[in-house]
Structure formats: structure tokens, C-alpha cells
Steps between C-alpha positions, in 0.01 A plus 500: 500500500654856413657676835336764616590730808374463847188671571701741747768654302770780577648673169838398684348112465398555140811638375677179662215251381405661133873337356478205679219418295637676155795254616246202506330566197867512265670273681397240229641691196835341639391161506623248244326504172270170454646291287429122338649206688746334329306168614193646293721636214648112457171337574300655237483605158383822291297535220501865350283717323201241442205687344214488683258749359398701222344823435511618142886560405562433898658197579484457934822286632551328816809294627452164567702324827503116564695241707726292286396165425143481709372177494152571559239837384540813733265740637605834343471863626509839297760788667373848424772776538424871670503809412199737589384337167679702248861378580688213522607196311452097547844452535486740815285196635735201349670405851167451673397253199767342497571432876139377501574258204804354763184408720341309266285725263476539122505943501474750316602838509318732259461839324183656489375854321593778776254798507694765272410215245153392582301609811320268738361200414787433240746346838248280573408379217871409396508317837164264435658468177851361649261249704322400185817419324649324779176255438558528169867390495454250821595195332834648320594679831427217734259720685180353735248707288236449809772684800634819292546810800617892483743730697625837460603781667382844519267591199594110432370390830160702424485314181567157655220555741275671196560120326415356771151682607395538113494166399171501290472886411465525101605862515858454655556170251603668137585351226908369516385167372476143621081634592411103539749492827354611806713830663411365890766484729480218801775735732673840533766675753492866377775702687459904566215479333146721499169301506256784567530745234191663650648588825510851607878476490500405176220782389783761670795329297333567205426869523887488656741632178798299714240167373461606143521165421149423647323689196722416259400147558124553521398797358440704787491568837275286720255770510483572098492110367354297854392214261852439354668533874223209604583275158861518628439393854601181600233530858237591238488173333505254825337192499484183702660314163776735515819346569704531821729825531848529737564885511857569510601829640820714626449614858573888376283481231132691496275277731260476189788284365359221778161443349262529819159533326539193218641295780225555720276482216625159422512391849094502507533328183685253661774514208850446574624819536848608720778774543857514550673845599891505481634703791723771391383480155431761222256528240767350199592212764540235197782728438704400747673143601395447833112601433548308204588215658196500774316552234551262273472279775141612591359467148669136427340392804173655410494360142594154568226464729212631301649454130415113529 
């Protein structure tokens, strides 16, 4: 949980406290970089630049990671990279495929149309579409077509737990292709991620020019396109069919991050729902080796018990 002063505070006591916590909050900068184990690395193999949907003239890729020499058909899981939805790059995402392929997963790690391309629902779509493929290419791939799950972090993680919640919704599936393959996911761990676009913090964001990136994906603020914000929101879509959810969050990061209302939600649902909050940990956490690490662990865990 962020620090925040004692109730009874000198301005002696603040000037003290204030960078103890500016300390707290940059001490991870300095941590070791995540990186890919070299047991994964030598345990699995990559297959680049697959196409795995089409638009027109554009041609969607994804990155395909396997262990060498399975014996048996894997469950597979689609890794969605950040980047408030207009930045960022699959490869940015590669090491948390790829670890997870070292547990046992078919994964891949995919581009999808960022908002200075195509606004909101374009991400999703490319996402259902990555799902459809993966049933699609099952049998070359060695992939379980029946246990396929999603993670992601940041605008990723939102878009896991969109795939997740949507399963079902003809106006989030699009047309990338592979239509007679069902887009349903059966798991997800999104990580930093926002599942109630129609929260009042979210409806501040937007009107916020330091989140420009909030309009630019939907079309608005909150207040001028309501409709689109509720389309996008994972908490909008619940079910009881909908899959379970593990939350992954960095202590430090907004407490929105930890998913409160969908969890609760899904709790009188009775769906599996759960929440894991690295202490000391920033928003980019996947960034760094030791959050990497816990994480990775976490979501392994998670998908090996419900991906089967």
C-alpha cells in the first residue's frame, strides 16, 4: 500500500519522511534488469514473425515460443506487451513468453495495432484473433486447443482481463480470420492492469492531459464517449462463465492496479478469482529480475492449475 504520513505531522517530520518515501519509490530503477534464464533460453525454442492476422494490406505477427522436443500437446497462453496502448513492441514482452514456455507452455508473444494506428476496439480484436489462430494452428504447434490463457501487463494486463470477461461479445471479435475458432479464454493473470474503466479515477485520468493516452485509445474522455469506456471494461462484461483471474500488482503501484471491485464481483459469483501484490514493487515490475522472478512464479503456478 503507498506510504502515507502519520495523521500528526510536524513540517520538521515531513521534510525527514517526504525522501524516505521518494527513496522507496526509485529504489527499484537500480535493480537488475529481468532477464531470460538461461535454463528457459536452452529449454525452448523460437518461432518468429508467424502471421497471425490480416487486415487489408496489414499482415499482424506474433512470436511463437515452445519447449524442445515435447512429447505430448501443451496448453498455450498469449503475452500482451504495455504501453498505455499506443507504445510498445512484442519483443518488449519476449522474456515473459519465453520463461513461461520453460514451465511447460506453448506462448506467444504478439503485436497488436496501438491507438495512433487504430483506436479502441482494434487491440482487442487482434488479441481474440491471436486466440483464434492459436486454435487454428493447434495441431502444428502442439497446443491443447481446449486450455489456451492470457497475461499482460499494464494496458496488456487490461487486455488480458478484457479476453477474459468478453468471451462471447460480437462487437469486440473483428474480423483477423480463423471466425470458426472460438476467441474464449479458460485463464488469465493480468499484471498492473485496469478492470474498471468506469471508475471515477479513471473518468479524472481521462480529462488529465498527463493521461492523453486514455482518449487517444477511446475516443474521448469518460464523460464524452461513456459507451466506448464501458465496451473496454473488463468488470463490465463479468459473468459466472468467465474464467478465473490472479491480479498481479507492484506494492507502489495505484491501488486500482489490485482489482477490488471484479474480485469481489467474482467472489459472489463464486469464480476463481485471487491477487498477488509484490512488496516494494512499481508499476513496470516485469521490468525488473527479482519481480520478474516472483512473478513468473505466480502465473506458472496459476496456469498449470487451471489450464488443464
Amino acid at each position: 500500500m503507498p506510504m502515507k504520513p502519520p495523521a500528526a505531522f510536524s513540517l520538521l517530520a515531513y521534510l525527514i519522511w517526504l525522501p524516505l518515501v521518494t527513496s522507496a519509490q526509485e529504489d527499484w530503477r537500480i535493480l537488475p534488469p529481468a532477464k531470460v534464464s538461461p535454463e528457459a533460453i536452452a529449454a525452448t525454442e523460437e518461432i518468429p514473425n508467424l502471421v497471425y492476422a490480416k487486415y487489408g494490406d496489414c499482415e499482424m505477427e506474433l512470436t511463437l515460443f515452445r519447449p524442445k522436443n515435447a512429447t505430448r500437446k501443451l496448453p498455450a497462453v498469449v503475452c500482451i506487451h504495455g504501453g498505455a496502448w499506443w507504445k510498445g513492441e512484442r519483443k518488449n514482452f519476449a522474456h515473459v513468453a519465453r520463461e513461461l514456455a520453460g514451465r511447460g507452455f506453448v506462448t506467444v508473444t504478439i503485436s497488436y495495432r496501438l491507438s495512433d494506428e487504430a483506436p479502441f476496439p482494434a487491440q482487442i480484436h487482434d488479441c481474440k484473433a491471436a486466440v483464434r489462430w492459436l486454435r487454428a494452428n493447434a495441431d502444428k504447434y502442439g497446443i491443447r486447443k481446449e486450455f489456451i490463457g492470457a497475461t499482460g501487463s499494464s494496458a496488456g494486463g487490461h487486455l488480458a482481463a478484457l479476453l477474459a470477461t468478453s468471451g462471447g461479445v460480437d462487437a469486440l471479435e473483428g474480423d483477423g480470420g480463423n471466425t470458426e475458432f472460438s476467441s474464449t479464454i479458460q485463464a488469465a493473470v493480468p499484471m498492473g492492469a485496469q478492470s474498471d474503466l468506469m471508475s471515477e479515477r479513471i473518468k479524472l485520468r481521462s480529462k488529465d492531459p498527463s493521461a492523453a493516452f486514455y482518449p487517444q485509445f477511446l475516443g474521448g474522455t469518460q464523460e464524452e464517449v461513456p459507451d466506448t469506456y464501458r465496451l473496454a471494461s473488463p468488470l463490465h462484461h463479468l459473468d459466472s462463465m468467465d474464467p478465473p483471474l490472479l491480479f498481479i500488482c507492484g506494492e507502489l503501484d495505484d491501488p486500482s492496479t489490485r482489482a477490488e471491485t471484479i474480485r469481489t464481483r467474482m467472489q459472489e459469483m463464486k469464480r476463481p478469482n485471487s491477487v498477488v501484490i509484490l512488496q516494494g514493487a512499481p508499476h513496470p515490475f516485469p521490468s525488473r529480475q527479482v519481480y520478474f522472478d516472483q512473478a513468473i512464479d505466480k502465473m506458472a503456478e496459476y496456469f498449470a492449475a487451471f489450464l488443464k
